[in-house]
C-alpha positions as a printed Julia matrix, in Angstrom:
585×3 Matrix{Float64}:
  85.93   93.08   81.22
  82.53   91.28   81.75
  80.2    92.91   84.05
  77.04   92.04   85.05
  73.66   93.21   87.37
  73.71   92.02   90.43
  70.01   91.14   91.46
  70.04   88.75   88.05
  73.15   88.04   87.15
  72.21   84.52   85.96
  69.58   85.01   83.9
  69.52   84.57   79.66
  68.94   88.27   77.98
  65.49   88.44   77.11
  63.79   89.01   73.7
  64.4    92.62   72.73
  61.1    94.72   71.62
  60.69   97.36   69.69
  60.19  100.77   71.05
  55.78  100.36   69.68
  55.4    97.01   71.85
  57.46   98.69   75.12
  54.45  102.09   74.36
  51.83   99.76   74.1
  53.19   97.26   76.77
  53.28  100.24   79.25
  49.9   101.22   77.72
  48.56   98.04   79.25
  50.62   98.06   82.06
  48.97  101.32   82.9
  45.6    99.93   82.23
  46.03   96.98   84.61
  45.67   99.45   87.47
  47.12  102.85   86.56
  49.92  104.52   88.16
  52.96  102.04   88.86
  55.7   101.86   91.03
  58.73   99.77   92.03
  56.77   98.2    95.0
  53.13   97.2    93.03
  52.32   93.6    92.39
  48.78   93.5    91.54
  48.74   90.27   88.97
  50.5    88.05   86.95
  50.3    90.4    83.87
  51.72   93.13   85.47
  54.61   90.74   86.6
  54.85   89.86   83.04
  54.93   93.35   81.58
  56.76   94.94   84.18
  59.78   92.24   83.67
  59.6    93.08   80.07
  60.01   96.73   80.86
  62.57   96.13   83.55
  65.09   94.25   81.15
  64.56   96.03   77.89
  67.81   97.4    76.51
  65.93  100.44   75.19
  65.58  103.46   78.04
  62.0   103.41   78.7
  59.56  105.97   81.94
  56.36  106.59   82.76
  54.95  109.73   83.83
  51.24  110.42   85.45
  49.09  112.54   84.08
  49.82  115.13   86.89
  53.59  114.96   85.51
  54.85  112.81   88.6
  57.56  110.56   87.34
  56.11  106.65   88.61
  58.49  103.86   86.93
  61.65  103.89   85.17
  64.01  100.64   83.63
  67.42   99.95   84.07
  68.56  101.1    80.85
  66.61  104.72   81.39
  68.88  105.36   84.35
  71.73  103.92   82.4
  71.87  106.18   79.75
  70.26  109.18   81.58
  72.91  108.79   84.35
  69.66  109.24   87.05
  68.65  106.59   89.35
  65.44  106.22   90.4
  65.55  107.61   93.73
  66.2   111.25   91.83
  63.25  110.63   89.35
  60.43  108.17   91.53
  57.43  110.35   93.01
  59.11  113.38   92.13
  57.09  116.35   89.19
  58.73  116.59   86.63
  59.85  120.28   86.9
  61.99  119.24   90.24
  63.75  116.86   88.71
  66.71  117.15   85.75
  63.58  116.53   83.07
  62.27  120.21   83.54
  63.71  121.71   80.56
  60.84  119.15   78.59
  57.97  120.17   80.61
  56.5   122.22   77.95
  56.5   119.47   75.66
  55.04  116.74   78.5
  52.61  119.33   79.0
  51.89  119.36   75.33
  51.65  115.76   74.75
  48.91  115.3    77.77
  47.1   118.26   75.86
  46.87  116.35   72.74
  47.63  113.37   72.89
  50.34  113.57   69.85
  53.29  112.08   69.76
  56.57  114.57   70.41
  60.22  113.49   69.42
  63.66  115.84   70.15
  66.93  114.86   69.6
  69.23  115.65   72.61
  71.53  118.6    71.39
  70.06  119.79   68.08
  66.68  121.94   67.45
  64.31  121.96   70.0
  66.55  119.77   72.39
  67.3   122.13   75.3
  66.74  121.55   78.51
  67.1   117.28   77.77
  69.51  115.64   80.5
  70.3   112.92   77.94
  73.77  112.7    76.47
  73.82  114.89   73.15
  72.86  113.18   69.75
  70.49  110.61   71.45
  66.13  110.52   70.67
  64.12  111.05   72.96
  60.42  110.38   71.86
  57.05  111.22   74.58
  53.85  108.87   73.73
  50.85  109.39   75.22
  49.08  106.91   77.74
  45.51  106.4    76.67
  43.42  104.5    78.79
  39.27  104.25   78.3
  39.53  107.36   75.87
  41.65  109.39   78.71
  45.36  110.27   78.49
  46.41  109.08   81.74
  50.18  109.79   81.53
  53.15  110.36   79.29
  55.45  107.29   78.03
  59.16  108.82   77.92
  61.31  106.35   75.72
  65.07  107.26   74.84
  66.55  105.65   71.72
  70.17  106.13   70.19
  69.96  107.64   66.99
  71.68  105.54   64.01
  74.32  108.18   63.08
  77.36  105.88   62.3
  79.16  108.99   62.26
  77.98  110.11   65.6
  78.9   106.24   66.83
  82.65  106.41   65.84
  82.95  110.47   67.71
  81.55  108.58   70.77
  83.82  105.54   70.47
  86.85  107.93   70.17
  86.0   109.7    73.04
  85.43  106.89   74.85
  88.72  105.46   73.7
  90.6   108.79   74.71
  88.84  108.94   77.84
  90.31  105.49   78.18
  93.62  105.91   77.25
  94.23  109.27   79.51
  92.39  107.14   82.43
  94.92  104.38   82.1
  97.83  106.36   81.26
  97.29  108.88   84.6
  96.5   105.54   86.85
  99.76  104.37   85.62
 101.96  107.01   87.07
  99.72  107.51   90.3
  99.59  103.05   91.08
 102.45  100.91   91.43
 104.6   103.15   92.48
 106.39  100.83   94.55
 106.97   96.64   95.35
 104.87   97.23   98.28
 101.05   95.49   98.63
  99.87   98.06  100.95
 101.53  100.95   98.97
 100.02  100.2    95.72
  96.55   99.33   97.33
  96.38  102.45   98.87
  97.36  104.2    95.67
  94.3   102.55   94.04
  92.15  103.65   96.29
  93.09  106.79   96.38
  92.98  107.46   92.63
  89.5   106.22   92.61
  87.98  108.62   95.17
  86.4   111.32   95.25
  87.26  111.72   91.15
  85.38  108.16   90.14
  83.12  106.63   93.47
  83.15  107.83   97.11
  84.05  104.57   98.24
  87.01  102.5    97.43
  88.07   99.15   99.13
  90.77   97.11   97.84
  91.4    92.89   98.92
  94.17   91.24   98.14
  94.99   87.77   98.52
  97.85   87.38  100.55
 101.37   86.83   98.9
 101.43   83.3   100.77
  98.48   82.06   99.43
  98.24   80.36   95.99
  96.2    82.31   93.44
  93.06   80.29   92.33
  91.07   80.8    89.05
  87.83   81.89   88.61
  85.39   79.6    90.34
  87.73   78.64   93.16
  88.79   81.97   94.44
  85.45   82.95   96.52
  86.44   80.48   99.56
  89.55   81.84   99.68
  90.31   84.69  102.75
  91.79   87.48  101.47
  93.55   90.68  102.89
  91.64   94.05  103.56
  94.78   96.43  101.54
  92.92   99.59  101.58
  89.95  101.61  102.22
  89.24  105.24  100.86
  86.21  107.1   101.18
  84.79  110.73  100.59
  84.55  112.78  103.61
  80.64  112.51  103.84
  81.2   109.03  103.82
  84.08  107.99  106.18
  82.28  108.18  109.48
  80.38  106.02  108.33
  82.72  103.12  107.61
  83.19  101.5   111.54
  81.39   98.63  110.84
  83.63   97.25  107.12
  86.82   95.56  108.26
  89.81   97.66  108.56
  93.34   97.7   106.78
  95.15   94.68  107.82
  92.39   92.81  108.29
  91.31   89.48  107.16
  87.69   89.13  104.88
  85.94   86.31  103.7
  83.11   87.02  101.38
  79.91   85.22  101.82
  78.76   83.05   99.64
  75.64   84.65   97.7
  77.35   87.87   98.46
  78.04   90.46   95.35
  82.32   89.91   96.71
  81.4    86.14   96.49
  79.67   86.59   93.1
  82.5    88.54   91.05
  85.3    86.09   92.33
  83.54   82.88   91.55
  82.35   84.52   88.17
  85.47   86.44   87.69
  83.57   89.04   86.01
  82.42   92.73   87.46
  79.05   93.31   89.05
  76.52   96.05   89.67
  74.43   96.21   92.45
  72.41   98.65   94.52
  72.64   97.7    98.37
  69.4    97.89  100.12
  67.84   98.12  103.79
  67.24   94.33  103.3
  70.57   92.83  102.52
  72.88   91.33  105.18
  76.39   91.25  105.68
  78.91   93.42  103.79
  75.9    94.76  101.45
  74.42   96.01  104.83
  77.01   97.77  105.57
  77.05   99.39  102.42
  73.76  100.79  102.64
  74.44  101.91  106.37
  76.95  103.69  105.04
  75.13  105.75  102.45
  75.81  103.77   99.56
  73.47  103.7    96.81
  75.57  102.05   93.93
  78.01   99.1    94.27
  80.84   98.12   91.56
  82.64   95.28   91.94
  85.54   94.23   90.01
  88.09   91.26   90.3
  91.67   91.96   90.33
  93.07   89.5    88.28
  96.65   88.44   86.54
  97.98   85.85   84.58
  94.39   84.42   84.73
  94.18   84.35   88.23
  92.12   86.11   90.45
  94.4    87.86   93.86
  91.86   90.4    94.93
  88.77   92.38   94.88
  88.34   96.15   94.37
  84.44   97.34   95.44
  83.54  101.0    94.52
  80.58  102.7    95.71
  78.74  105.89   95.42
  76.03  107.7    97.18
  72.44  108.6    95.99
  73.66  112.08   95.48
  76.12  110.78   92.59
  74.89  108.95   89.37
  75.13  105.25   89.67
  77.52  103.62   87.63
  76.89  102.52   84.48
  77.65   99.58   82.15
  80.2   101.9    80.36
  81.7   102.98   83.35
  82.25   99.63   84.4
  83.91   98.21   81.11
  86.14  101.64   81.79
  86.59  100.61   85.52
  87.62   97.03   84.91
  90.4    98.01   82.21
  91.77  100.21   85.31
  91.25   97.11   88.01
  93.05   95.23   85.11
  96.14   97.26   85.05
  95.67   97.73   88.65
  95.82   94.16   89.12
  99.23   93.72   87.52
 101.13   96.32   89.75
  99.93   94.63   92.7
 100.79   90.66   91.49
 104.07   92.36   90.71
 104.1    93.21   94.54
 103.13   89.68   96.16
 105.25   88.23   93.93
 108.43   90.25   95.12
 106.92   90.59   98.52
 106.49   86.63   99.06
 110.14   86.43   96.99
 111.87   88.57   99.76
 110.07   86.45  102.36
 111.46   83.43  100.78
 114.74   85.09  100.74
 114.09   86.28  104.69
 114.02   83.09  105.82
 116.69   81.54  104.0
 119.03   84.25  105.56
 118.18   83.64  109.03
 118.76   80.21  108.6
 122.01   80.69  107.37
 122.87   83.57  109.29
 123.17   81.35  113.04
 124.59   82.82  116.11
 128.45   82.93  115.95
 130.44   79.5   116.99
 131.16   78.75  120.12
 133.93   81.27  120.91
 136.91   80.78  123.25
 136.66   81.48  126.84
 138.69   84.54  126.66
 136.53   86.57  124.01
 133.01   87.75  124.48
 131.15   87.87  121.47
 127.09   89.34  120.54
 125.71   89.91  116.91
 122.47   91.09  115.52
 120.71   91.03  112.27
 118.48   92.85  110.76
 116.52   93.55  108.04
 115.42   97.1   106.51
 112.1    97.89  108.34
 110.45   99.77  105.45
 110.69   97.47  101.98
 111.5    94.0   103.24
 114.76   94.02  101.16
 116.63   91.25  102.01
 120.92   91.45  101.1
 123.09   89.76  101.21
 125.04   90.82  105.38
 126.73   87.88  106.62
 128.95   87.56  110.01
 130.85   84.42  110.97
 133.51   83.45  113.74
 136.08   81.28  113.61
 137.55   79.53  116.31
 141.29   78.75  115.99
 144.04   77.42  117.94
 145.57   78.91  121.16
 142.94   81.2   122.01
 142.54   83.23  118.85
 139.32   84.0   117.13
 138.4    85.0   113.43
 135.52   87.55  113.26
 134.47   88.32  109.76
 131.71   91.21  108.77
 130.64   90.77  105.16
 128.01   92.77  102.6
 127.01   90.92   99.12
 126.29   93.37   96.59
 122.75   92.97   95.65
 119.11   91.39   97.39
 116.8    88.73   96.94
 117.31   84.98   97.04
 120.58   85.08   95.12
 122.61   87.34   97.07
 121.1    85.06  100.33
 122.21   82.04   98.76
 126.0    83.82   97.74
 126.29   84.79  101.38
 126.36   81.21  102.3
 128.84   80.42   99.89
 131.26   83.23  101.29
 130.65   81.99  104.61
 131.77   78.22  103.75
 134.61   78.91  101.96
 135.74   81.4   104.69
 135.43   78.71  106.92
 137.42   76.21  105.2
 140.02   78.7   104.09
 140.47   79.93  107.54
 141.1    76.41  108.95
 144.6    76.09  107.27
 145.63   79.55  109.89
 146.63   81.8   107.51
 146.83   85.63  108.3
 144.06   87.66  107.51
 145.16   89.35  104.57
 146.16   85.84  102.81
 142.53   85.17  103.8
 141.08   87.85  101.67
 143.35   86.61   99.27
 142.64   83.26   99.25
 139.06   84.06   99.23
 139.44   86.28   96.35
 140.81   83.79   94.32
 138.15   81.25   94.95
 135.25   83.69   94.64
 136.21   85.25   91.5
 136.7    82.01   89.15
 132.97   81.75   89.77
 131.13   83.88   87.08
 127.73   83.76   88.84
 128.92   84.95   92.13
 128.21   88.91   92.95
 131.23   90.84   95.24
 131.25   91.46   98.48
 133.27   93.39  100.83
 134.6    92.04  103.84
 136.61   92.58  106.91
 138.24   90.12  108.92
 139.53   91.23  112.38
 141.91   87.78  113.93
 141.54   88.65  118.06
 144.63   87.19  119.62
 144.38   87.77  123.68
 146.87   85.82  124.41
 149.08   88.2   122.39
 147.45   91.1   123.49
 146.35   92.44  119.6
 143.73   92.42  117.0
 144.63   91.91  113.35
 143.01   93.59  110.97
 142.6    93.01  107.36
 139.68   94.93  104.66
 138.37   94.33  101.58
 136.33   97.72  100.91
 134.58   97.47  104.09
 133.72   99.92  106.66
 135.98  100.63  109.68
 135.34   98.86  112.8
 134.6   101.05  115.98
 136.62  100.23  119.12
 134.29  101.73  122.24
 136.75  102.03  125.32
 135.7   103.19  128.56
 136.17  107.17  129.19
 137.4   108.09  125.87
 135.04  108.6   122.61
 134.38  106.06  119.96
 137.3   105.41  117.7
 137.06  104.03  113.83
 140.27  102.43  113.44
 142.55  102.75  109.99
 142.4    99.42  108.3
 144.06   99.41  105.16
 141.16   98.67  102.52
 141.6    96.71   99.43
 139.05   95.74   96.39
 135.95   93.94   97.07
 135.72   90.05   97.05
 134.76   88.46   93.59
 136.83   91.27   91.54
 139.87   89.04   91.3
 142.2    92.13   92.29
 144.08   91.12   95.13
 146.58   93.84   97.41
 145.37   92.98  100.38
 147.14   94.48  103.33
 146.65   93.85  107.25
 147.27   95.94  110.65
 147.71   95.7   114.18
 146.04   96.99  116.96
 146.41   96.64  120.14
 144.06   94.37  122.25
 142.93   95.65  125.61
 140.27   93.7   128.08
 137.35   95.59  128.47
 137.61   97.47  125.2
 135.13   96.29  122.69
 135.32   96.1   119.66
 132.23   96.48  116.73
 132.12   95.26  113.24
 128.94   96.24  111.51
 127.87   96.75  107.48
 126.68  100.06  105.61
 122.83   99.63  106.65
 123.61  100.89  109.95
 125.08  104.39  109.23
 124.77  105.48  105.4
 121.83  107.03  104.58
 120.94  108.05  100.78
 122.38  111.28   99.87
 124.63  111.96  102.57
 128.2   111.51  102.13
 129.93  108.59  103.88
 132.62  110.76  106.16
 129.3   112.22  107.51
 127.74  108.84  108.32
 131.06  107.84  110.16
 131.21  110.84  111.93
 127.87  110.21  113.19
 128.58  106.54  114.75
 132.3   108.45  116.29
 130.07  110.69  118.03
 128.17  108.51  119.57
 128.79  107.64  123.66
 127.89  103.89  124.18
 127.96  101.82  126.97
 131.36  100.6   127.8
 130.63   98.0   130.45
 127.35   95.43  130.97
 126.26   92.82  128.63
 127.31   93.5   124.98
 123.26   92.98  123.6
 123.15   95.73  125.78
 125.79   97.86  123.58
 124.17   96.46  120.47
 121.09   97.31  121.79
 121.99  101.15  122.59
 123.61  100.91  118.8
 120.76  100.16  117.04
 118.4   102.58  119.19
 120.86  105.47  118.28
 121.55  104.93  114.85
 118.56  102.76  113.38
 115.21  104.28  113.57
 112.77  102.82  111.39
 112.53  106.1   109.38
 115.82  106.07  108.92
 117.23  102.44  107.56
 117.12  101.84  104.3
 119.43   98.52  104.51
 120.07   95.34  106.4
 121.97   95.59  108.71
 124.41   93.25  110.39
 126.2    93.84  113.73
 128.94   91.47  115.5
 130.82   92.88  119.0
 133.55   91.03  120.44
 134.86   92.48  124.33
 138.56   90.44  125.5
 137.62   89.14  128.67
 140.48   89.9   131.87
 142.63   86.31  132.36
């Protein structure tokens, strides 16, 4: 991944010099007035010098001649892992650099040169990574050394080169490979953003905040994404820093990121940036620094070549800031990162799809007969916004009788939605030439199972007959039906149960029971009592024991159902519910 530094993130890479021209440019630059520091301007050639310094790839300080560290460049702190705020008007023996005191103290003595290499002889004490240069010139100003030039070069050991590749690709490789068992857990947005967040702090920044464009929104490409509003997934911050957080928008939130702003920046770019908030920026970078954050790293979450997020890390002034190699490492984990949660809008806006299609389909039952109550309810599972494939229907036939039918598709998504439907039609036209309810399933059976593409289902049918005084019952693999009669406990009546729908089996076989007004009777699917790892007879037993309301309105009975048996810890499934209650002639 590209990254790049946020206060000039659009200019060309300068000429490179030499580490001679950056000693004797910072030679002059001390001679122009002395001492410098981040807030001096005193002329154009300062400007001119200091710019040079400032974008220099090689690590390049100053020290005064009382040992008081006054300027360092970007590529010092880079490859130091210091920021200026630990080095900048600080001695040198309070700061990381005391361990070479002796030797700054030596070069202001003499004005000789002094080189170490961090690690080896006469290295100690160096904060520098191990195997690097390190090399302290003398400032010499009107005969006077006025300070000590510190300049850190990488030493051209191609062998050293490939150990610190391979540990870089190991570190890699175990950073990726623990981030993939820790994020994506889940098909859920908010799951997996709060899994990235949370594997990013406190181990790699102290701030984590993860935006996600929302799974109804069209992914845009890089240069077209920054006007787009995205979704405020997850924030995760370090202890010290949490209280400090009231002013960033919240999970569930909506964000826009300003134009200009570093958010802005990386999505129109599509490449990572590093920034250091100050007390002069507005809007989100503001908060930032309210909040104690010293460092910024911002990285698009992209997939497929399409941008769907943001994730911004920050750290304090009491951690190192980031570097350029922590944020090539850092946008190979966004970039894995980035596919777990485009796996999740994608199924998240596919269930929605499939949502919506079911509730169309799924319509309040027909217009029943006079004599015959009827109430249903549908819903889905209130953790994972699986959608199945429960279906209800009613039939209305001649001389007061009444098909009710309670079916389950095997499966979720669009396709068991769209199979539901065609169960439903063909029940409907199957039951219009009045056969019983067995020769139904049978029918039904037939039909369903010459299609190859069609999943099973199971199925009752229950035919209410008033004007006979019975119910007719007829299963294929479904659950029971519950008959709730006034003082006397819930009963699951027998219905003799046959193969699913689709199979091609056949052997259906029907009962009788007899019809009473009052007595209600309630045909539901599995997402209302079975619960993973618990054995069916135990689920059953559960809705047998239950004492429901035997007179009132039948939502009310649904109602008192759903309260008792569906809690939203608890459902795993849809869950479909039809109740039908003879009405006295």
């Amino acid at each position: 991944m590209q990254f790049r530094h946020g206060h000039r993130a659009e200019d060309a890479p300068p000429a490179t010099p030499d580490s001679r021209s950056l000693a004797a440019a910072a030679a002059a630059l001390a001679a122009s007035g002395g001492t410098v520091t981040e807030g001096d301007n005193p002329g154009a050639l300062r400007d001119a010098l200091g710019a040079v310094l400032a974008t220099a790839p090689v690590g390049l300080a100053l020290l005064d001649e009382r040992l008081r560290w006054r300027y360092l460049n970007a590529a010092f702190a880079a490859v130091t892992g210091l920021r200026r705020a630990d080095l900048l008007g600080r001695p040198a023996e309070a700061t990381p650099f005391a361990g070479a005191l002796a030797t700054l103290r030596r070069v202001l003595a003499d004005g000789r040169d002094r080189e170490q290499v961090t690690g080896g002889p006469g290295g100690t004490g160096s904060p520098v990574p191990p195997g690097l240069r390190v090399r302290y010139r003398a400032l010499v100003h009107a005969g006077r050394t006025t300070g000590v030039v510190v300049v850190v070069l990488d030493d051209p050991d191609p062998a050293r080169d490939q150990l610190h590749a391979l540990e870089q690709a190991r570190t890699r490789l175990a950073l990726l490979d623990a981030a993939a068992e820790r994020i994506g857990t889940t098909l859920d947005i908010g799951t997996t953003s709060a899994e990235l967040a949370a594997f990013t702090v406190p181990g790699l920044a102290e701030l984590a905040v993860v935006d996600v464009l929302p799974p109804e929104a069209e992914p845009a490409r890089a240069g077209r994404a920054a006007s787009q509003r995205l979704h405020r997934a997850a924030v995760e911050a370090t202890p010290a820093v949490r209280p400090a957080l009231a002013a960033l928008a919240r999970p569930g939130e909506s964000v826009r990121h300003r134009e200009g702003s570093a958010g802005a920046r990386s999505l129109t770019a599509g490449v990572a940036l590093l920034t250091e908030p100050g007390p002069g920026d507005t809007g989100p970078a503001a908060d930032y620094a309210a909040a104690g954050i010293a460092s910024l790293l911002v990285l698009p979450l992209a997939a497929r070549g399409r941008l769907i997020g943001l994730l911004t890390l920050g750290r304090t002034a009491a951690t190192p800031a980031f570097t350029p190699d922590e944020a090539a490492l850092l946008g190979d984990l966004a970039s894995r990162a980035a596919i777990g949660l485009d796996h999740a809008r994608r199924y998240t806006r596919s269930q929605g799809i499939a949502l919506e299609l079911q509730r169309a389909l799924l319509s309040e039952p027909g217009n029943p007969h006079q004599n015959l109550g009827l109430a249903s309810r549908y819903l889905p599972s209130g953790t994972s916004s699986v959608v199945g494939g429960d279906w209800y229907e009613t039939v209305r036939l001649p001389f007061g009788r009444t098909l009710l039918a309670m079916g389950d598709v095997m499966g979720h998504g669009v396709e068991a939605a769209v199979d539901m439907s065609q169960y439903r039609s063909t029940l409907r036209d199957i039951a219009s030439m009045d056969l019983p309810p067995h020769r139904i399933l049978r029918q039904l059976d037939t039909v369903i199972s010459a299609n190859d593409s069609a999943r099973p289902a199971t199925c009752l049918l229950v035919l209410a007959d008033p004007g006979r005084d019975r119910w007719t019952l007829s299963s294929a693999g479904h659950l029971p039906p519950a008959l709730i009669a006034p003082d006397r406990p819930t009963e699951l009546l027998r219905v003799p149960t046959g193969p699913p729908l689709g199979t091609g089996l056949g052997g259906y076989e029907q009962v009788s029971h007899p019809l009473v007004p009052g007595e209600t009777l309630l045909l539901y699917t599995d997402g209302l009592v079975e619960r993973r790892g618990e054995d069916i007879d135990v689920s059953l037993d559960r809705l047998a024991a239950l004492r429901l309301p035997t007179g009132g309105e039948l939502d009310e009975l649904l109602d008192a159902v759903l309260h008792s048996l569906a809690t939203a810890t608890a459902a795993e499934d849809d869950i479909a519910l039809l109740a039908a209650r003879p009405k006295a002639r």
